[in-house]
N, C-alpha and C positions, 0 to 999 in steps of 0.2 A: 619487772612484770608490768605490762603497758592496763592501762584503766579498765578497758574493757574484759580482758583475763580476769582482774581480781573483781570485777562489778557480776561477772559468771559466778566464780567461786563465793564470796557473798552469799548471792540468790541460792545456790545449792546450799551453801551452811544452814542459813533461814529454811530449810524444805522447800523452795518452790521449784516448782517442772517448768519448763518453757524449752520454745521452738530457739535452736540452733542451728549455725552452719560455721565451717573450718576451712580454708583452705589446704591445699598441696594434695595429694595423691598417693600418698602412703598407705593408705587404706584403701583403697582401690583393688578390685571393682566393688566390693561391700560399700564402701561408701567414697561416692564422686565430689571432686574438689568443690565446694559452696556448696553441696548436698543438704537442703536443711531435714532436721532430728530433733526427733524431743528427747529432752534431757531431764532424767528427773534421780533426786541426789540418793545417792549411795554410800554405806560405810564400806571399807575393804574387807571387814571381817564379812559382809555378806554376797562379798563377789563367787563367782564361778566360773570357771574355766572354760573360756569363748564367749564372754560377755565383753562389749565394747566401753570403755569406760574414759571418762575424762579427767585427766589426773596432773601430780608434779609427780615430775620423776630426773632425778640428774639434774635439776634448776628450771625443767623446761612444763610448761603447762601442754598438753596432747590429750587427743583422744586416739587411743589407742586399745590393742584387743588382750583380755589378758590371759598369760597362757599358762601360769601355776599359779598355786593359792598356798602361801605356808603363814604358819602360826606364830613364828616366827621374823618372818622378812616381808610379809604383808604379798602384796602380788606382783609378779612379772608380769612386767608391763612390754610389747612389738609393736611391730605396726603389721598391715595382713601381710606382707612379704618374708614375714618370720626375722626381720631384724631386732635384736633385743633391747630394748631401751635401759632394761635393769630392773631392780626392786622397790617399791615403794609403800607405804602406809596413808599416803596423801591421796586418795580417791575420792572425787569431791560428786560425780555423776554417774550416772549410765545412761548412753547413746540408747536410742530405741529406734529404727526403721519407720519413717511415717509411709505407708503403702497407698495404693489406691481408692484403698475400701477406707482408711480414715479420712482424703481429704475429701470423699464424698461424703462422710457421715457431718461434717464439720462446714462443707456444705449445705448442705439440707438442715444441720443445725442454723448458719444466718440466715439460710432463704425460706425457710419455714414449710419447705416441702422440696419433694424428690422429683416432681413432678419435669424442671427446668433442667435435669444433670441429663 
């Protein structure tokens, strides 16, 4: 696992959210290769089915979309093409979509008004 994976995992262990981005295309069109996301950390027992989440699964750290939840084998982990990566308990985050409307409010949050968008 290269420094920057486990320096992610980390910051999600500790609680903190922050702006991400992943390469590849597997998530696609949901989410575009270097697309950045906020990521703020999650346990598997609190996923839901169709929530994007960044995970180990099979040895491999992804964000990826999850398509069942059991009590048992934790969540099935695809990517949006409906390939299945398998089961895991290791759920370190959850993707969230940063939109239009946030990176204006986040704007006008440094520029101290709405006035310049």
């Amino acid at each position: 696992m290269n420094q920057y994976t486990l320096r992610k995992i980390q910051r999600l262990l500790s609680g903190e959210s922050f702006i991400t981005s992943e390469s590849g295309n597997s998530m696609s069109p949901l989410y575009k290769s270097n697309e950045k996301h906020l990521i703020t950390p999650i346990k598997w027992e609190d996923c839901k089915v169709g929530d994007v989440v960044f995970c180990k699964v099979r040895g491999s750290c992804v964000t990826h979309k999850v398509y069942a939840v059991d009590k048992e084998k934790g969540c099935l982990i695809g990517n949006y093409r409906g390939h299945m990566n398998g089961w895991t308990k290791n759920v370190y985050g959850k993707a969230h979509k940063i939109t239009k409307e946030d990176k204006i409010l986040k704007e006008s949050k440094v520029k101290g008004t709405l006035a310049n968008l």
